[in-house]
C-alpha distance (Angstrom), angle and dihedral (degrees) to the residues before:
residue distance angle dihedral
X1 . . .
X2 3.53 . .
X3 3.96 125.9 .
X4 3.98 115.4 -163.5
X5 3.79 107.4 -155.5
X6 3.60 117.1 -160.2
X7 4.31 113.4 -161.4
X8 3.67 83.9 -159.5
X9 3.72 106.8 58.0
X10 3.49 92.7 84.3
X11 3.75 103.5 40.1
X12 3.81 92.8 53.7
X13 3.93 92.8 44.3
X14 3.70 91.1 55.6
X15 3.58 95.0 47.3
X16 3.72 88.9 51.0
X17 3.65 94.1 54.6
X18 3.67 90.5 42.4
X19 3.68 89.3 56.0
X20 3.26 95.6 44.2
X21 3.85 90.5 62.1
X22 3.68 97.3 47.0
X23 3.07 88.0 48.3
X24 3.74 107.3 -112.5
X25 3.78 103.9 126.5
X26 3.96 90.0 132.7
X27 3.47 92.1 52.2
X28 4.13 93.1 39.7
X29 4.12 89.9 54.7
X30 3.98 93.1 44.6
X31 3.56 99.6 47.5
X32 4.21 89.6 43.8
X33 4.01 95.9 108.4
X34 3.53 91.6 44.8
X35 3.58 96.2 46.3
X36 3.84 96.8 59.8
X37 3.99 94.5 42.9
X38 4.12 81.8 56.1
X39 3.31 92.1 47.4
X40 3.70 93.6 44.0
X41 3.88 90.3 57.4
X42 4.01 94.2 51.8
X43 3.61 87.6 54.0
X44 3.73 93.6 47.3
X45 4.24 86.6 50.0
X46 3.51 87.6 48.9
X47 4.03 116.4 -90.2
X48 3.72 104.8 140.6
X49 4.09 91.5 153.6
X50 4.23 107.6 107.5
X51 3.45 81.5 -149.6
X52 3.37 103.6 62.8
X53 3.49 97.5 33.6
X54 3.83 88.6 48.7
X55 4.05 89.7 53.9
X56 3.82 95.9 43.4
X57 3.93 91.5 46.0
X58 3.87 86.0 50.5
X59 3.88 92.3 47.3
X60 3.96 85.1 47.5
X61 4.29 95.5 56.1
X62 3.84 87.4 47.1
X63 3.53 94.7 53.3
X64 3.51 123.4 92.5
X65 3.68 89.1 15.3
């Protein structure tokens, strides 16, 4: 048996509920794609902590707003 684990699952669904909340769906949904390749490169520097990569992704979405 064979168990994928994915570090990002939880990252990305807490900044979807977060956004959902603040009421940033729109901006969740648009910025998706970029949001896992930004992700992708914090893990690949290093960042294993869901934490951190949960706040950074957050302060990514608002960005640019």
């Amino acid at each position: 048996m064979h168990t994928q684990i994915n570090i990002f699952d939880k990252p990305i669904e807490r900044i979807r509920k977060t956004c959902q909340l603040m009421g940033l769906d729109a901006d969740f949904d648009r910025k998706l794609p970029e949001l896992e390749t930004y992700l992708e490169e914090l893990v690949a520097n290093g960042e294993t902590s869901e934490e951190r990569l949960t706040l950074s992704g957050l302060t990514f979405v608002k960005q640019g707003r």
